[in-house]
C-alpha positions as CSV (number, residue, x, y, z in Angstrom):
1,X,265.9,237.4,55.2
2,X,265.4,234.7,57.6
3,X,265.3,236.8,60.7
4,X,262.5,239.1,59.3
5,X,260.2,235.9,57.8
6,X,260.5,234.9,61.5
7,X,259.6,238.3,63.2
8,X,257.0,238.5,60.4
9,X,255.4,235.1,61.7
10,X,255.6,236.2,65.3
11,X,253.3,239.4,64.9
12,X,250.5,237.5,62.8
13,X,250.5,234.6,65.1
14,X,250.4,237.7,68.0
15,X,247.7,239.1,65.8
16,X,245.9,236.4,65.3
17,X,245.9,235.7,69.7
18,X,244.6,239.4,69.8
19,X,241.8,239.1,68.0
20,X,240.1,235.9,69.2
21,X,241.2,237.0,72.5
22,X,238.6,240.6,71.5
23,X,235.9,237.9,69.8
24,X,235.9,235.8,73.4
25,X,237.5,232.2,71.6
26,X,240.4,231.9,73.8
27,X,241.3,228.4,72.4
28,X,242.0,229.7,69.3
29,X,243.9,233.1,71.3
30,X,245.4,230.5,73.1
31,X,247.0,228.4,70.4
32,X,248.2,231.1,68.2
33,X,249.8,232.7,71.6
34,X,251.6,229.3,71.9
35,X,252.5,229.8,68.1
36,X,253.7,233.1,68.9
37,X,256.0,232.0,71.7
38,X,257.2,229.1,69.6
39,X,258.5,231.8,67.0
40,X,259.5,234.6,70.0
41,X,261.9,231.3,71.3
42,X,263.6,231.1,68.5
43,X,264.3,234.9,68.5
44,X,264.9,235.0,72.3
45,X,264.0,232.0,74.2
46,X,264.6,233.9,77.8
47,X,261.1,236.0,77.7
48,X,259.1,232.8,76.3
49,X,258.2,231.4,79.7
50,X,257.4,234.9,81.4
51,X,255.5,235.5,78.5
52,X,253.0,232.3,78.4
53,X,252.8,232.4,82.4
54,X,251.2,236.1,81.9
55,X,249.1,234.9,79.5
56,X,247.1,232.3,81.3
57,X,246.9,234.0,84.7
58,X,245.3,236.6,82.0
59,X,242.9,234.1,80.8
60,X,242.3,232.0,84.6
61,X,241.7,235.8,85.8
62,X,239.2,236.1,82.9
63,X,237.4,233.0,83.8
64,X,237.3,233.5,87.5
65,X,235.9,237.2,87.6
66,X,232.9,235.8,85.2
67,X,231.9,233.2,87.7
68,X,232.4,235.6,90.2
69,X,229.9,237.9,88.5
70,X,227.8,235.1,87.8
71,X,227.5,233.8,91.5
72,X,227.1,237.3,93.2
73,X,223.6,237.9,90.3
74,X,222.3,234.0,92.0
75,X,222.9,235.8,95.6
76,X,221.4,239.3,95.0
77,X,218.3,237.1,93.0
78,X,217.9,234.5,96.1
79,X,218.0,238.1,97.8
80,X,215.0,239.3,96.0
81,X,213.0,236.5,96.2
82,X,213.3,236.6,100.3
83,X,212.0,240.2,100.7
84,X,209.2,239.7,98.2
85,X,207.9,236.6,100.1
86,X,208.5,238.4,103.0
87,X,206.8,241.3,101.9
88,X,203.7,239.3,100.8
89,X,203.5,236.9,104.3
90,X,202.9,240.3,105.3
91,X,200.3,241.1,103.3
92,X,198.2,237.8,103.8
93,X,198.6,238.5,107.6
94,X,197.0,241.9,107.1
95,X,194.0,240.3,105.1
96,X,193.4,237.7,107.5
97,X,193.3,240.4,110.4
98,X,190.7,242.0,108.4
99,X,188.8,239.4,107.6
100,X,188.5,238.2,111.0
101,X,187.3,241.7,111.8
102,X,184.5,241.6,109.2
103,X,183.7,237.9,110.2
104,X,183.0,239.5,114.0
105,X,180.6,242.4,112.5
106,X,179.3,240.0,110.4
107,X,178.2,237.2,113.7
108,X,177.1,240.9,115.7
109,X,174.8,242.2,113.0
110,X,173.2,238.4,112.1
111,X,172.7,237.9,116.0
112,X,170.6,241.7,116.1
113,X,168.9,241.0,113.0
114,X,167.7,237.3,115.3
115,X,167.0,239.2,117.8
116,X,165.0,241.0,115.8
117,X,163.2,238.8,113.7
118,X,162.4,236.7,117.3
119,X,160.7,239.7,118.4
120,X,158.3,240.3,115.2
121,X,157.2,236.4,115.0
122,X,156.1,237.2,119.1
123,X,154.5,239.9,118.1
124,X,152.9,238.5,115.1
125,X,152.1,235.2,117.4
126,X,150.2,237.5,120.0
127,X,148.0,239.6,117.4
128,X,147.6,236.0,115.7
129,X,146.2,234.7,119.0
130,X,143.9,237.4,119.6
131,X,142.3,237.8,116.2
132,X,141.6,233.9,117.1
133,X,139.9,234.4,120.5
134,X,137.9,237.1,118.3
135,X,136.8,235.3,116.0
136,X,135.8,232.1,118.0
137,X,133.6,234.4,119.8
138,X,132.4,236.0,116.5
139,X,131.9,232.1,115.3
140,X,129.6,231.1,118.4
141,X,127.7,234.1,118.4
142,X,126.8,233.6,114.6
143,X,126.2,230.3,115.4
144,X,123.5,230.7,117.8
145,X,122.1,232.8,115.4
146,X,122.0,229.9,112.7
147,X,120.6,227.5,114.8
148,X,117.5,229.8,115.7
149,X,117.3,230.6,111.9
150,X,117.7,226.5,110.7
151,X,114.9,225.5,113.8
152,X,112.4,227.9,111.9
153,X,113.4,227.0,108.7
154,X,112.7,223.1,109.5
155,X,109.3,224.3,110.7
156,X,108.5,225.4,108.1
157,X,110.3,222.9,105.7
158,X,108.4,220.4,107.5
159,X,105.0,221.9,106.7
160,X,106.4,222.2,103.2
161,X,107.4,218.8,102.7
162,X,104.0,216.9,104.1
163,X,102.3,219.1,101.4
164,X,104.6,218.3,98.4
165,X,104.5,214.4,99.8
166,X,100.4,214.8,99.2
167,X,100.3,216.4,95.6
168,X,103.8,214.3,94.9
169,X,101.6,211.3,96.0
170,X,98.6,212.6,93.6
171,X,100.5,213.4,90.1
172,X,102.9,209.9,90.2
173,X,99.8,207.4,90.6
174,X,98.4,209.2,87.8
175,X,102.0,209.3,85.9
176,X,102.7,205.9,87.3
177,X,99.1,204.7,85.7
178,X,100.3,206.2,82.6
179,X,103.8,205.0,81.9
180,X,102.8,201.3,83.1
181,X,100.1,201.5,79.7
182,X,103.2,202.9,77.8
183,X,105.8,200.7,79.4
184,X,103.7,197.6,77.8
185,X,103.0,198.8,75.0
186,X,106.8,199.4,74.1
187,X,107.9,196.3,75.8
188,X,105.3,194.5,73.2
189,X,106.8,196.2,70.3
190,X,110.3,195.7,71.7
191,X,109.9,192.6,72.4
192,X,108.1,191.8,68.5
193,X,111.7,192.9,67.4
194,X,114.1,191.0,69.7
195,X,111.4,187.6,68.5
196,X,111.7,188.9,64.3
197,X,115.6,189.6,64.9
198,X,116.1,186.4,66.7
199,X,114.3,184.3,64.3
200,X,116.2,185.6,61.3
201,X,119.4,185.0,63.7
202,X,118.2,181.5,64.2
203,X,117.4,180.8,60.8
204,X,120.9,181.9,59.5
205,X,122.6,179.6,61.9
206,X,120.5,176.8,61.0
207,X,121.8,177.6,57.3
208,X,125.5,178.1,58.6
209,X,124.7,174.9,60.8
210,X,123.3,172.5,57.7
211,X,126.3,173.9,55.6
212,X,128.8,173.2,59.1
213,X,127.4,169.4,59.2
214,X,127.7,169.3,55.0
215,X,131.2,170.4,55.1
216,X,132.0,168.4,58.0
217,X,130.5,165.3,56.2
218,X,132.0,165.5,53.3
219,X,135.4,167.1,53.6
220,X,136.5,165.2,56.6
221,X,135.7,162.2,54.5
222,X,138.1,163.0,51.9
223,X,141.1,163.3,53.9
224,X,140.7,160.3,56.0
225,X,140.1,158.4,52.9
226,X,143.1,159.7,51.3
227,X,145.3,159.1,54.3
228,X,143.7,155.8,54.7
229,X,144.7,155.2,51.0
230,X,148.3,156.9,51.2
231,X,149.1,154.0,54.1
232,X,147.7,151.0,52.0
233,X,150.4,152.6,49.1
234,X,153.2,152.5,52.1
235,X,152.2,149.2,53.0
236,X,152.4,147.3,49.7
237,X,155.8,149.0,49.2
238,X,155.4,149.1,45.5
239,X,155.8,153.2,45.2
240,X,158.2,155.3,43.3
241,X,159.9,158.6,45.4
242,X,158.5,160.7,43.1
243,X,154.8,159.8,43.7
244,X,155.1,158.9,47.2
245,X,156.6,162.5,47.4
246,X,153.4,164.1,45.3
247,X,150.9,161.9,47.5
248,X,152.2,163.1,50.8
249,X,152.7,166.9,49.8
250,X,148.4,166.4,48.5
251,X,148.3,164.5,52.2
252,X,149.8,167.2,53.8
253,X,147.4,170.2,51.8
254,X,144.4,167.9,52.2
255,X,145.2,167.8,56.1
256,X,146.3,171.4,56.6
257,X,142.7,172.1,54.9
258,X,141.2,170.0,57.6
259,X,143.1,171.3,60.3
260,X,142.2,174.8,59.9
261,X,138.2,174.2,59.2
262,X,138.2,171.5,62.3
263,X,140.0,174.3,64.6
264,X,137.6,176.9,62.9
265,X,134.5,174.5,64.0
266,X,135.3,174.8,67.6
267,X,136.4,178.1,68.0
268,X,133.1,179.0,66.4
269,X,130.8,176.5,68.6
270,X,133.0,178.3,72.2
271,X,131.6,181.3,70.7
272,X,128.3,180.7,70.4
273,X,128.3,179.5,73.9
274,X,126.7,180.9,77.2
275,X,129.8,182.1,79.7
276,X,132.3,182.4,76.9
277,X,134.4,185.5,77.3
278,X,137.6,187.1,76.5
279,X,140.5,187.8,78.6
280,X,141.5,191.2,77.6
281,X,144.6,192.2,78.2
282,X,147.5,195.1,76.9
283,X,149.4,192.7,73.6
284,X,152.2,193.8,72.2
285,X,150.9,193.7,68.7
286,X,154.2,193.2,66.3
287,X,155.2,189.8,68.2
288,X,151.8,188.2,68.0
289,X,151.6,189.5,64.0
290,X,155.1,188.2,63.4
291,X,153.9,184.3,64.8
292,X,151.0,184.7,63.2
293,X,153.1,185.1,60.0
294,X,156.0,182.5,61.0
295,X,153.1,180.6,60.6
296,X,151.9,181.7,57.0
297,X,155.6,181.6,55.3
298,X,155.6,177.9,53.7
299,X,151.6,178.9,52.4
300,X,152.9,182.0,51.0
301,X,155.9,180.9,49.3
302,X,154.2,178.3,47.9
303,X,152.4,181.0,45.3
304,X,155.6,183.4,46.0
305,X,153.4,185.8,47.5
306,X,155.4,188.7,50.2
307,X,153.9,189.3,53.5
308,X,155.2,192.9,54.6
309,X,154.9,193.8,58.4
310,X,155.0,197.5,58.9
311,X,153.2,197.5,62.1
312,X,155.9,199.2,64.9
313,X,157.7,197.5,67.8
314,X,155.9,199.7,70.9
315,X,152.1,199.4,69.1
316,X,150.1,197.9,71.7
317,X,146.2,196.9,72.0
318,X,144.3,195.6,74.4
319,X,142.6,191.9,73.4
320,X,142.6,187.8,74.1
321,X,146.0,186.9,72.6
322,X,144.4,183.7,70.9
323,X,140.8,185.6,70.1
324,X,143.3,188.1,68.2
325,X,145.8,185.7,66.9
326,X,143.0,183.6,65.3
327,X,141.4,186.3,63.6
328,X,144.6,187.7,61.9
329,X,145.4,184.3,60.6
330,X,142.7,183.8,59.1
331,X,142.4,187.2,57.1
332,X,146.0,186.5,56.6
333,X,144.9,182.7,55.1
334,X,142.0,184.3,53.0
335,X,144.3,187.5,51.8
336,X,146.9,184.4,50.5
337,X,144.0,182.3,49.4
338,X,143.0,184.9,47.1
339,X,145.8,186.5,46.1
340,X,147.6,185.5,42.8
341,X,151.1,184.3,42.0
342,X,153.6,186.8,42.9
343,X,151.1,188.9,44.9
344,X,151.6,191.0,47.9
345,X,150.1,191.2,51.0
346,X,151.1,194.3,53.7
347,X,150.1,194.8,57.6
348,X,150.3,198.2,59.5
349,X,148.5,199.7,62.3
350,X,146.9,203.4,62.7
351,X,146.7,204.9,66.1
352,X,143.2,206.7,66.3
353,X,142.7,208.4,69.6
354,X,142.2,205.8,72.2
355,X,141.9,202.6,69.4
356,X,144.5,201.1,67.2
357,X,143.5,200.3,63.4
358,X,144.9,197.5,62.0
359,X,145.0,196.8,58.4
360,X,145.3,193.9,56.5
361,X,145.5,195.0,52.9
362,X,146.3,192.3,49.8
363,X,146.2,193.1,45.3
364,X,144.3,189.9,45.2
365,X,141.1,189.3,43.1
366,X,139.0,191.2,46.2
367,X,135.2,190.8,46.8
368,X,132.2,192.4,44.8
369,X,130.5,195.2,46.2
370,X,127.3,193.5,47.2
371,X,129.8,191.0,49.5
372,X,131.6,194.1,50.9
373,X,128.2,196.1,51.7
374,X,126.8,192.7,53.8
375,X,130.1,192.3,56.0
376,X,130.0,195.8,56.8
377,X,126.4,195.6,57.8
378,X,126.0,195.4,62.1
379,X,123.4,191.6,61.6
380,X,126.4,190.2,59.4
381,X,125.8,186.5,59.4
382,X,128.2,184.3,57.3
383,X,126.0,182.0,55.0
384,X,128.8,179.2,55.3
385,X,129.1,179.4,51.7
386,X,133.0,179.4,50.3
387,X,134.7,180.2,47.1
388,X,137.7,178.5,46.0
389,X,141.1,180.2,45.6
390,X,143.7,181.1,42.7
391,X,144.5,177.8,43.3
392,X,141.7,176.2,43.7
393,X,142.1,176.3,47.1
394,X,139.1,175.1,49.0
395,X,137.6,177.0,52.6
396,X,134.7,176.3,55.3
397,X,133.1,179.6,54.7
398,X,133.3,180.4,58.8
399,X,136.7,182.3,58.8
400,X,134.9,185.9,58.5
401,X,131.9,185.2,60.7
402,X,134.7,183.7,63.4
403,X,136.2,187.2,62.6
404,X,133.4,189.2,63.2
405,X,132.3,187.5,66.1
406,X,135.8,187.7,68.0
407,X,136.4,191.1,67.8
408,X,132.9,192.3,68.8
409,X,133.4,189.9,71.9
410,X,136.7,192.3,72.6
411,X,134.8,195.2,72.0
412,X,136.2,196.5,68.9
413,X,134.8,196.6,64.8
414,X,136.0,195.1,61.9
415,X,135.3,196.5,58.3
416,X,136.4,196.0,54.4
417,X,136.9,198.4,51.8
418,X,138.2,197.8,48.2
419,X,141.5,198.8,47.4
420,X,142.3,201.1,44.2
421,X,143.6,198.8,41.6
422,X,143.0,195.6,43.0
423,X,142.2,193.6,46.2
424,X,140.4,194.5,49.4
425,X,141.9,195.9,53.3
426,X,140.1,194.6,56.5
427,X,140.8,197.0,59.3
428,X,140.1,195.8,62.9
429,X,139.7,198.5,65.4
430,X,140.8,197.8,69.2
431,X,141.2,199.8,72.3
432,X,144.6,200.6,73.2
């Protein structure tokens, strides 16, 4: 029983070797074979050394005739790859012999189509030059010719002319004679309308002159007394904070007032004299509206009124910075003066062709009709006259005529309309 468990053991293990030997694992093959001949000793222990020698110079053979297989596919691949670069050196040599070829018949048919081309512009040169020597001698022939025809011509021109000189002589003494009686005539009538318009000119700034020395004498009177009055207070030293703090802000209203009407007083008196002009030149027109309104914030937020500036960065126009700046402000200072608490006033420009419009529109309490028709009218004259404010703010009455007056010296127009609701726009029209 023992003898056939063992030979029963020997051919598995045997087995076993066989078939991963077939499925290529020979460390498996390899260890049942060693299983194998552990068993085969103990049933003859003579052949077990033959037996496992055979075996691995089986399995060494095995390896070594792969790798011999393996290293002879590198050497016929290496093989390959030297007659196919070979075969294509070959080829490139070909192509470049060709090419060299066509390069030469190339050079040889440019140089005969030079040689060619040379010959044309000499031919065309020569039948140039000739048609030249023809026509110089076609030019002084016809020449000639003129000059005989002009000599006659002047002759005759000559004759001409000493007539029309007589009867030219004849009809412009009498049309002279004529226009001279209608010349002075005209001048007289002209002349009758320049004296009528200038003496209605003259009598409306005598009235804007009397109202100039009245507003001058009374309302520079009030702020100097107040001042004057505000530093006897600071002197005796007996004052609360709280109405040394309503004096000065009255002070500072009552001298702002005075400021603006003493700064309108001159800029009107330059205008109205001789040699005054503007210095035009191309403004960029949001930077000198946004001072302008810098300038107006504390005003407006006093009566929490919003200026909006919607006139664009690149707008340009071409006027006297402080001509311009002045008039904005003071629309700007009316259009706040005017306007009630919580109002709004807007700027914005129009391009129009070659001019710029800008408009300066408020929802204040606006002006009547009959005021609107006499800006608009060409003789506009201010009367000097003022209304007060929402607030009872007070003005000189010169603001609009200084208006009016600066932008016709930059040649452009200033106009109002009524808005539809409430308030008025002034639009200013400048060159670009």
């Amino acid at each position: 029983k023992e003898n056939n468990f063992l030979e029963t053991k020997k051919n598995a293990a045997l087995g076993l070797s066989d078939v991963y030997e077939v499925l290529n694992n020979y460390d498996e093959s390899l260890a049942f074979y060693k299983e194998y001949i552990l068993v085969r000793d103990q049933i003859f222990n003579k052949e077990k050394e033959r037996e496992i020698t055979r075996r691995q110079m089986q399995i060494d053979f095995g390896f070594k005739e792969k790798d011999y297989q393996f290293k002879q596919k590198i050497t016929d691949i290496e093989l390959q790859k030297q007659v196919l670069l070979a075969r294509q050196q070959q080829q490139e040599l070909f192509l470049r012999k060709q090419q060299l070829i066509l390069s030469d018949k190339e050079k040889t048919l440019q140089r005969f189509t030079f040689l060619k081309k040379q010959a044309d512009l000499e031919m065309d040169r020569q039948l140039q030059k000739n048609k030249f020597e023809r026509a110089k001698l076609q030019s002084k022939y016809e020449t000639s010719l003129r000059d005989k025809q002009i000599i006659k011509q002047e002759q005759q021109i000559n004759f001409d002319w000493r007539v029309k000189i007589f009867l030219t002589v004849a009809i412009t003494l009498v049309l002279l004679t004529a226009f001279l009686i209608w010349l002075n005539q005209r001048k007289t009538t002209r002349l009758n309308i320049i004296i009528n318009t200038q003496k209605r000119q003259l009598e409306q700034l005598n009235r804007v002159k009397d109202r100039i020395f009245s507003v001058v004498s009374h309302d520079m009177r009030t702020p100097i007394n107040s001042l004057i009055s505000f530093i006897q207070l600071l002197e005796g030293g007996n004052i609360e904070q709280e109405k040394l703090t309503k004096y000065a802000s009255s002070l500072k209203n009552n001298l702002s007032y005075t400021s603006t009407m003493m700064e309108n007083l001159l800029n009107w008196a330059a205008s109205q004299m001789q040699g005054f002009n503007p210095h035009l030149e191309v403004l960029k027109l949001q930077d000198l509206v946004v001072e302008v309104i810098k300038s107006m914030q504390d005003h407006a937020h006093q009566k929490n009124i919003s200026i909006a500036n919607h006139i664009k960065e690149k707008v340009e126009c071409k006027a006297d910075a402080n001509m311009l700046t002045l008039v904005i402000r003071n629309l700007l200072t009316n259009a706040v003066k005017f306007t009630p608490q919580g109002g709004e006033i807007t700027l914005s420009s129009i391009s129009n062709g070659n001019n710029i419009e800008i408009k300066v529109a408020d929802n204040g309490v606006g002006l009547s009709s009959g005021q609107i028709n006499h800006f608009n009218k060409s003789e506009y004259l201010a009367t000097g006259e003022s209304s007060l404010g929402t607030n009872n703010e007070k003005g000189t009455g010169l603001g609009l005529m200084l208006c009016r007056t600066f932008i016709t010296l930059m040649e452009g127009q200033i106009r109002v309309e009524p808005n539809e609701g409430r308030g008025t726009t002034f639009t200013i029209t400048l060159p670009k």
